[in-house]
Biopython code that builds the backbone (N, CA, C, O; Angstrom):
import numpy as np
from Bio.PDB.StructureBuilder import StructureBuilder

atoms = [
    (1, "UNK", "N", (13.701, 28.694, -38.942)),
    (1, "UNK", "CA", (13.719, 28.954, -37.519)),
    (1, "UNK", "C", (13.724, 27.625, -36.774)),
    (1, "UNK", "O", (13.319, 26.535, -37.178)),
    (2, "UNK", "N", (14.140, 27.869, -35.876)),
    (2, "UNK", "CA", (14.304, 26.494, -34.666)),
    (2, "UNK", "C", (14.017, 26.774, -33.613)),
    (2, "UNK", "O", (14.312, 27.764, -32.944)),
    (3, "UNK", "N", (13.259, 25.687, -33.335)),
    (3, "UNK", "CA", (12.502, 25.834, -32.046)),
    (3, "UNK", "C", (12.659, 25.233, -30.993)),
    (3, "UNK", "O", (12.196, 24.125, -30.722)),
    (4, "UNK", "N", (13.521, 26.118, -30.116)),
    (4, "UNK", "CA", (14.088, 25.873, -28.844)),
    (4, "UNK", "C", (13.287, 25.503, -27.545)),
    (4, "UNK", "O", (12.392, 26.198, -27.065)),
    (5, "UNK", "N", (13.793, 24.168, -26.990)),
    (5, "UNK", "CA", (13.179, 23.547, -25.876)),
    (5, "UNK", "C", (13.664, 24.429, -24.759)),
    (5, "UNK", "O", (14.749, 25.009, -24.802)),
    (6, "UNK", "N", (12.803, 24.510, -23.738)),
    (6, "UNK", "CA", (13.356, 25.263, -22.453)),
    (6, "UNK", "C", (12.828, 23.640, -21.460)),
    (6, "UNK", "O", (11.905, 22.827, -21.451)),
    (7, "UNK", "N", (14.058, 23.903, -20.771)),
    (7, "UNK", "CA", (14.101, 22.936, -19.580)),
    (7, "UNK", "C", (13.622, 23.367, -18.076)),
    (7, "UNK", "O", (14.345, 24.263, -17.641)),
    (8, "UNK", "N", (12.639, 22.983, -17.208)),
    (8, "UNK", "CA", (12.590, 23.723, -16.064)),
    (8, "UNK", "C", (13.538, 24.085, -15.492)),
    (8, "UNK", "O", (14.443, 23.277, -15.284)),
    (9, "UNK", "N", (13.654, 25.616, -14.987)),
    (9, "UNK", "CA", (14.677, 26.241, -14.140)),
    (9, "UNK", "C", (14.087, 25.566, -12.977)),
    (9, "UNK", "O", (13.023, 25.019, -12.686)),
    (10, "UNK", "N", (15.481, 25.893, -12.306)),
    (10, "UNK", "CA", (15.303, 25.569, -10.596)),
    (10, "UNK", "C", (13.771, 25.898, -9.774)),
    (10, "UNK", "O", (13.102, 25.233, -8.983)),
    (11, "UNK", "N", (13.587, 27.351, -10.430)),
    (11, "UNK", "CA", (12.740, 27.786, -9.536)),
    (11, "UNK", "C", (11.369, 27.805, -10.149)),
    (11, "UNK", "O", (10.482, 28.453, -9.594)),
    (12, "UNK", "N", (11.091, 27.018, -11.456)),
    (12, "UNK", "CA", (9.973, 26.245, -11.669)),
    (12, "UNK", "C", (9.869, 24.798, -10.732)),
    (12, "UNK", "O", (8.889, 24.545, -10.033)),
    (13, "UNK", "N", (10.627, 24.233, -10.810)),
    (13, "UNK", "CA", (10.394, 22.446, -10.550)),
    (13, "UNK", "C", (10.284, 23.118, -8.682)),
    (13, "UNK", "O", (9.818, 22.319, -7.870)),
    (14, "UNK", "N", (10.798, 24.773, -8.061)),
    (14, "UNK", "CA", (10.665, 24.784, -6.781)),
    (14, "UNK", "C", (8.952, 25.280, -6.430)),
    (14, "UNK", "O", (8.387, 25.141, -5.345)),
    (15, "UNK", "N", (8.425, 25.820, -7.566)),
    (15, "UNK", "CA", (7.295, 26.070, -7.545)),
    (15, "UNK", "C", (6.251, 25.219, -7.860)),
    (15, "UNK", "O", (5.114, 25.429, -7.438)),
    (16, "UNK", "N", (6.591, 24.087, -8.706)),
    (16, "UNK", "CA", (5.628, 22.695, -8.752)),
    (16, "UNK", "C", (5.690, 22.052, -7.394)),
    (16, "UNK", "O", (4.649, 21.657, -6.868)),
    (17, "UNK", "N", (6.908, 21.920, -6.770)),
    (17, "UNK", "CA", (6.808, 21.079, -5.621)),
    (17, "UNK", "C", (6.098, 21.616, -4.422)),
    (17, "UNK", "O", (5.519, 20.910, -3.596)),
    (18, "UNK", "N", (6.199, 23.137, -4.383)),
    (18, "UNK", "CA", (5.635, 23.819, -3.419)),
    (18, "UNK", "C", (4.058, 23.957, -3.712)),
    (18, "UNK", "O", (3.413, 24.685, -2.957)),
    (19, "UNK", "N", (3.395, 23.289, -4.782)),
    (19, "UNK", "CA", (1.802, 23.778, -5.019)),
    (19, "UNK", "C", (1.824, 22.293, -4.526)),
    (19, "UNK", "O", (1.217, 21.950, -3.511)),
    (20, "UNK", "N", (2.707, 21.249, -5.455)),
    (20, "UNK", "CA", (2.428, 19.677, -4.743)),
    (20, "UNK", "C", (2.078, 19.241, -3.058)),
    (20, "UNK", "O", (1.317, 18.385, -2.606)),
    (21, "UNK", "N", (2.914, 20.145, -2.433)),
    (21, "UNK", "CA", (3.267, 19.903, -1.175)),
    (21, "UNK", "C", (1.718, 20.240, -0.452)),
    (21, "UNK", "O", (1.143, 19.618, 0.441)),
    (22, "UNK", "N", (1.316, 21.400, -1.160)),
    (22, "UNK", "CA", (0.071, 22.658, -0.412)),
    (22, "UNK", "C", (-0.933, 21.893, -0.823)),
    (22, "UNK", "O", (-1.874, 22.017, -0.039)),
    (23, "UNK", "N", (-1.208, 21.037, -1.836)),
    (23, "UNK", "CA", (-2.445, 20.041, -2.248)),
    (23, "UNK", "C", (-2.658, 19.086, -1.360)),
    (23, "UNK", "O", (-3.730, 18.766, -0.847)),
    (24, "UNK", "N", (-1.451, 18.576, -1.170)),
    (24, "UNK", "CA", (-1.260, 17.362, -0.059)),
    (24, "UNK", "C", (-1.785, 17.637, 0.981)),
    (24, "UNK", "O", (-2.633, 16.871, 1.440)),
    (25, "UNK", "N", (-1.422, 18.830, 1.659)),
    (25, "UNK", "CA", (-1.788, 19.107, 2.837)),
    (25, "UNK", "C", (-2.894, 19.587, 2.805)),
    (25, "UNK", "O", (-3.363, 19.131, 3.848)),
    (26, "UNK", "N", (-3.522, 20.074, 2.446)),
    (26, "UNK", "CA", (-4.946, 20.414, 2.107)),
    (26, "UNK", "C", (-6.050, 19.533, 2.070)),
    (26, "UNK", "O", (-7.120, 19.786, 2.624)),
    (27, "UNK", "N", (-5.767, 18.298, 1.300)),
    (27, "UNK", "CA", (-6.307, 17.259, 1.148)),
    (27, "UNK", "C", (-6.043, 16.189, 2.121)),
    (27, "UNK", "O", (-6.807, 15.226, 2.054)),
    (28, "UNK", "N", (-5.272, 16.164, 2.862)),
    (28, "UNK", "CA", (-4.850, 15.760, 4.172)),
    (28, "UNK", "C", (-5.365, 16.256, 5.583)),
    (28, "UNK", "O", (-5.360, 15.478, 6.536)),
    (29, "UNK", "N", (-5.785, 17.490, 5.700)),
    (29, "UNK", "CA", (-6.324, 18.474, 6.315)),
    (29, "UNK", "C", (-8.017, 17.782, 5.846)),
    (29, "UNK", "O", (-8.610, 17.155, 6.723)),
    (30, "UNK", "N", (-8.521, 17.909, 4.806)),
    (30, "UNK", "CA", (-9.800, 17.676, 4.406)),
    (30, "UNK", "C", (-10.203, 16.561, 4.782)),
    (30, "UNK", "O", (-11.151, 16.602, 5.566)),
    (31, "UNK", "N", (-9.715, 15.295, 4.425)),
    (31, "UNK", "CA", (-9.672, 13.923, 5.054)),
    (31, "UNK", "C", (-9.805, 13.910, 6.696)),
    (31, "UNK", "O", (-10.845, 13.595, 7.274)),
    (32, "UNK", "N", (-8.868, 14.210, 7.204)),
    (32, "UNK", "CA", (-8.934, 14.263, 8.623)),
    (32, "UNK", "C", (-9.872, 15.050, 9.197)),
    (32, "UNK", "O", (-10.207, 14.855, 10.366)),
    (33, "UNK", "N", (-10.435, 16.081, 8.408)),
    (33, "UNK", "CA", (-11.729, 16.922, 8.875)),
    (33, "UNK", "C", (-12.970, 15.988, 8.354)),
    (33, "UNK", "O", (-13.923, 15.993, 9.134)),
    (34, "UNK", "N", (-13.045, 15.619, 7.812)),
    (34, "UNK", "CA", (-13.953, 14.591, 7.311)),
    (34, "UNK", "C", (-14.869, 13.318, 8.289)),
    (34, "UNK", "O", (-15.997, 13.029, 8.688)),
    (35, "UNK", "N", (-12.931, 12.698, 8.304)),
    (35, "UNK", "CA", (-12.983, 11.183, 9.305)),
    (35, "UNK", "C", (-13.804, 11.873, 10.404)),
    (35, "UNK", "O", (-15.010, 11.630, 10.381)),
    (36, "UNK", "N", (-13.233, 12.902, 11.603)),
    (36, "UNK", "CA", (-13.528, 13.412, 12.697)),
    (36, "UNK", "C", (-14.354, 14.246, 12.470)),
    (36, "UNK", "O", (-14.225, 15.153, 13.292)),
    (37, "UNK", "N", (-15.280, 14.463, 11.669)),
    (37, "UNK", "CA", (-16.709, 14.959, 11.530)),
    (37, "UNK", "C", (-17.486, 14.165, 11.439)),
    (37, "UNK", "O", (-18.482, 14.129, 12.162)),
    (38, "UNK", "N", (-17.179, 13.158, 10.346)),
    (38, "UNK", "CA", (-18.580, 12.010, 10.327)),
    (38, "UNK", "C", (-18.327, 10.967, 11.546)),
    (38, "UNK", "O", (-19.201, 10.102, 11.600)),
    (39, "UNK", "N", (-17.491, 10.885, 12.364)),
    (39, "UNK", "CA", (-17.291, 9.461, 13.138)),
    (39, "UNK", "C", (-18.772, 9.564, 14.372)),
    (39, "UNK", "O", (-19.710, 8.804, 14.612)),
    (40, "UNK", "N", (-18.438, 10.610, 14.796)),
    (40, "UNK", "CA", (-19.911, 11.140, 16.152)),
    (40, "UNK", "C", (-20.959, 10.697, 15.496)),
    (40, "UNK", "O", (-21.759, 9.925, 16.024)),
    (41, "UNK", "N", (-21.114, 11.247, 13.934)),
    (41, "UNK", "CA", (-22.646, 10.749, 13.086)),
    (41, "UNK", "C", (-22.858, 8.911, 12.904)),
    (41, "UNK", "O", (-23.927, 8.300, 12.896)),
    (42, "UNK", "N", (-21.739, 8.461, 12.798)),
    (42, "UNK", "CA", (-21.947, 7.512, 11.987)),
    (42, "UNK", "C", (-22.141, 6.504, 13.646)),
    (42, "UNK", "O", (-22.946, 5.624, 13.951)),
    (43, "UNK", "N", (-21.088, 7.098, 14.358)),
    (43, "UNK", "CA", (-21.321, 5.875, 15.741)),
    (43, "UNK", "C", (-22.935, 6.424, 16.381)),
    (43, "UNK", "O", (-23.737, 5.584, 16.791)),
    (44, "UNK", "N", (-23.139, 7.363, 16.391)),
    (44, "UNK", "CA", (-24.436, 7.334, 16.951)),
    (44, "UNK", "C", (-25.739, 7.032, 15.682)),
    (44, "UNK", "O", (-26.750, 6.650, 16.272)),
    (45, "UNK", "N", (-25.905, 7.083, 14.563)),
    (45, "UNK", "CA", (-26.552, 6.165, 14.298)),
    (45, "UNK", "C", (-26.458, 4.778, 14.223)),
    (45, "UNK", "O", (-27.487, 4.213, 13.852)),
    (46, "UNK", "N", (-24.964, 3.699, 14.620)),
    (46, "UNK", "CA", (-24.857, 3.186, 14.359)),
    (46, "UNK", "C", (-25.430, 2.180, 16.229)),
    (46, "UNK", "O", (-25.643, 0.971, 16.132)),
    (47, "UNK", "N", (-25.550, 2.686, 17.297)),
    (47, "UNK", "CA", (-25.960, 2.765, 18.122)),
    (47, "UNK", "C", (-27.223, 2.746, 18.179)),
    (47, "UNK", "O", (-27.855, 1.841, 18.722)),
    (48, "UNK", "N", (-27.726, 3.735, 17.629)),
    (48, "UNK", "CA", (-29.575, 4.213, 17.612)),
    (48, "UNK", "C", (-30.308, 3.313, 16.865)),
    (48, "UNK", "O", (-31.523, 3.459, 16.740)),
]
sb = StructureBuilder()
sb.init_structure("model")
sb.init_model(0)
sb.init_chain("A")
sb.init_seg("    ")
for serial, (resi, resn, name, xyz) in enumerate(atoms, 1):
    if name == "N":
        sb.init_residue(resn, " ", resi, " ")
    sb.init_atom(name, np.array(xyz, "f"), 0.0, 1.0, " ", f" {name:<3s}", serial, name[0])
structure = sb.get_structure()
């Protein structure tokens, strides 16, 4: 028997890029919720 390689179809490599894309933004989203959550904390203790 021989054991046949499968190559990503189109609509795999369209479904890696589309989870890639949704991480990014997520984690992009998280960051920026982050920065503009801690900045009020950090300047007013940094004040006090």
């Amino acid at each position: 028997m021989s054991k046949r390689t499968t190559t990503p179809t189109r609509n795999q490599v369209a479904v890696w890029a589309e989870r890639k894309r949704d991480f990014l933004m997520i984690s992009a989203f998280g960051m920026w919720a982050t920065i503009l959550g801690l900045s009020p904390v950090v300047l007013f203790r940094a004040l006090s």
